[in-house]
DONUBA-225154 format. One record per residue: chain; residue in one letter; z, y, x of N, C-alpha, C in turn. Coordinates in steps of 0.2 Angstrom, whole numbers, plus 5000, padded with zeros to 4 digits. Layout:
<rs>
(A A (Z Y X) (Z Y X) (Z Y X))
...
</rs>
This chain:
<rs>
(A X (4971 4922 5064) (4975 4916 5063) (4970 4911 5060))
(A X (4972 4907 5062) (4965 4899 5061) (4968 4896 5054))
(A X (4966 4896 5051) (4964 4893 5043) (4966 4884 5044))
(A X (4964 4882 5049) (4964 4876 5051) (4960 4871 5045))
(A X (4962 4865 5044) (4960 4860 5040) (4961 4860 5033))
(A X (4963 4866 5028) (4966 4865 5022) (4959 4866 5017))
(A X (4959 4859 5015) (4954 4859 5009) (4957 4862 5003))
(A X (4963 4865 5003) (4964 4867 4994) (4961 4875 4995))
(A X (4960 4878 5001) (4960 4885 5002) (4955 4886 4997))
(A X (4957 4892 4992) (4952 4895 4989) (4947 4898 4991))
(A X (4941 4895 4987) (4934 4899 4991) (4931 4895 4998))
(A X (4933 4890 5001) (4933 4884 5005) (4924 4885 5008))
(A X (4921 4882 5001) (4916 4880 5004) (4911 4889 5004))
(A X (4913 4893 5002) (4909 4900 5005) (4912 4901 5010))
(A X (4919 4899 5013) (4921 4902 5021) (4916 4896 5026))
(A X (4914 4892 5021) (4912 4886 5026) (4904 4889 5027))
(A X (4899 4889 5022) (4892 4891 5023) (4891 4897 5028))
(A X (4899 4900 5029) (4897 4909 5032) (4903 4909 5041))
(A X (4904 4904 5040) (4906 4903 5046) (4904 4902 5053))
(A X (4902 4905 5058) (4900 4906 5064) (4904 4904 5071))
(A X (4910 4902 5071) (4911 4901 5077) (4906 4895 5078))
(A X (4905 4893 5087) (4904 4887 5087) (4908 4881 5088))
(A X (4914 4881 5089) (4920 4879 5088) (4921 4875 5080))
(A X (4918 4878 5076) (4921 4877 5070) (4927 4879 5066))
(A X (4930 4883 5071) (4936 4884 5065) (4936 4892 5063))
(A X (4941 4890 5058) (4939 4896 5051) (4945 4900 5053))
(A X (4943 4908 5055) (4950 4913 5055) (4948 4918 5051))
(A X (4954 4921 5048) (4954 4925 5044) (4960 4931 5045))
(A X (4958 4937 5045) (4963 4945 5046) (4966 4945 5039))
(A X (4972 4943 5037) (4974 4944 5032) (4975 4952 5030))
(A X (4975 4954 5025) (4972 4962 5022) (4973 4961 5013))
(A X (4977 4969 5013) (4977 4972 5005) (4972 4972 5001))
(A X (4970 4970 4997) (4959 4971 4995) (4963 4973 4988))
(A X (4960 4980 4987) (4959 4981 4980) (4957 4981 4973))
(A X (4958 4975 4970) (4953 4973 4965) (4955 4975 4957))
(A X (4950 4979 4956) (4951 4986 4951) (4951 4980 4943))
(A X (4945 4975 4946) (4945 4972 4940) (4949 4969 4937))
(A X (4952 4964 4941) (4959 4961 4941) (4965 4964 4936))
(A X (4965 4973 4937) (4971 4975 4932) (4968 4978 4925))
(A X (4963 4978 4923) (4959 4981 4921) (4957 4975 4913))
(A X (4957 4976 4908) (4951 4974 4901) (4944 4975 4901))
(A X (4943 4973 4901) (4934 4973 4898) (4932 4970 4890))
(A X (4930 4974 4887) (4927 4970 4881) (4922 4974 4878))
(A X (4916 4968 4877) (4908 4972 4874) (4907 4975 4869))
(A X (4907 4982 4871) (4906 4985 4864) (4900 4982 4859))
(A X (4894 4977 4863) (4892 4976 4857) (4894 4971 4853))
(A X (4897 4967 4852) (4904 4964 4849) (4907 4968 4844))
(A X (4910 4973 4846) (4916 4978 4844) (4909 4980 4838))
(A X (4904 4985 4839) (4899 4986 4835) (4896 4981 4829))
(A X (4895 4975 4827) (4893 4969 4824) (4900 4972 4819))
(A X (4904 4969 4819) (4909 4971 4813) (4912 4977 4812))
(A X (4909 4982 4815) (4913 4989 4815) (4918 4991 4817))
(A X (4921 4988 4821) (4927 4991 4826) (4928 4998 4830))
(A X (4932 4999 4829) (4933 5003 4837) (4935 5000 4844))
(A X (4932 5004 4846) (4935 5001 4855) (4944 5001 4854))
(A X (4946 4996 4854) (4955 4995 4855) (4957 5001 4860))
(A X (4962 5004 4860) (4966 5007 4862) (4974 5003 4861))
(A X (4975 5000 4856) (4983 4996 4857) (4983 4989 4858))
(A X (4988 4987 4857) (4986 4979 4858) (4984 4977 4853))
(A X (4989 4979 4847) (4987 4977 4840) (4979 4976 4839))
(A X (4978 4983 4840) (4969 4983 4839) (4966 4979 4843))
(A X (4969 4977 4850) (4964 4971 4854) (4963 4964 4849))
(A X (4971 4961 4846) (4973 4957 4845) (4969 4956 4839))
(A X (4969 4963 4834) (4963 4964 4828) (4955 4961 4828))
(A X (4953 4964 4835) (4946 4962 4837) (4946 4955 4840))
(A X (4950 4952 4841) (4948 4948 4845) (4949 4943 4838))
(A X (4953 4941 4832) (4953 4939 4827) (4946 4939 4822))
(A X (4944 4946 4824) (4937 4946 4820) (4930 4941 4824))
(A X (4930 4943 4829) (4927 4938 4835) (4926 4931 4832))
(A X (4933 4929 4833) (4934 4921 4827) (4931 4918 4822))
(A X (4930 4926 4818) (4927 4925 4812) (4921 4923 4811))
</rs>
């Protein structure tokens, strides 16, 4: 399906530098892509280490570390 002319498209100007038709126009296979990090927390334990935390397991605990963070 042709993309056509939408400048809001997210990611725009990387379909643009990688585009090869000679035509110009941008198509794209629409597709489920699984983005593990998307559902997922991340935070440094070395952060967590500095004030002596533990790595959270609940949210309380996130909410803890992240108030120490602040400090």
């Amino acid at each position: 399906m042709c993309l056509g002319e939408d400048t809001s498209l997210p990611g725009r100007r990387l379909i643009e530098r990688n585009k090869v038709l000679e035509t110009g126009d941008i198509y794209s296979i629409p597709a489920r892509r699984m983005n593990v990090a998307g559902a997922n927390t991340f935070i440094r334990k070395d952060w967590l280490d500095k004030p002596g935390l533990p790595v959270p397991t609940t949210r309380e605990e996130w909410t803890d570390a992240l108030r120490a963070f602040k400090k």
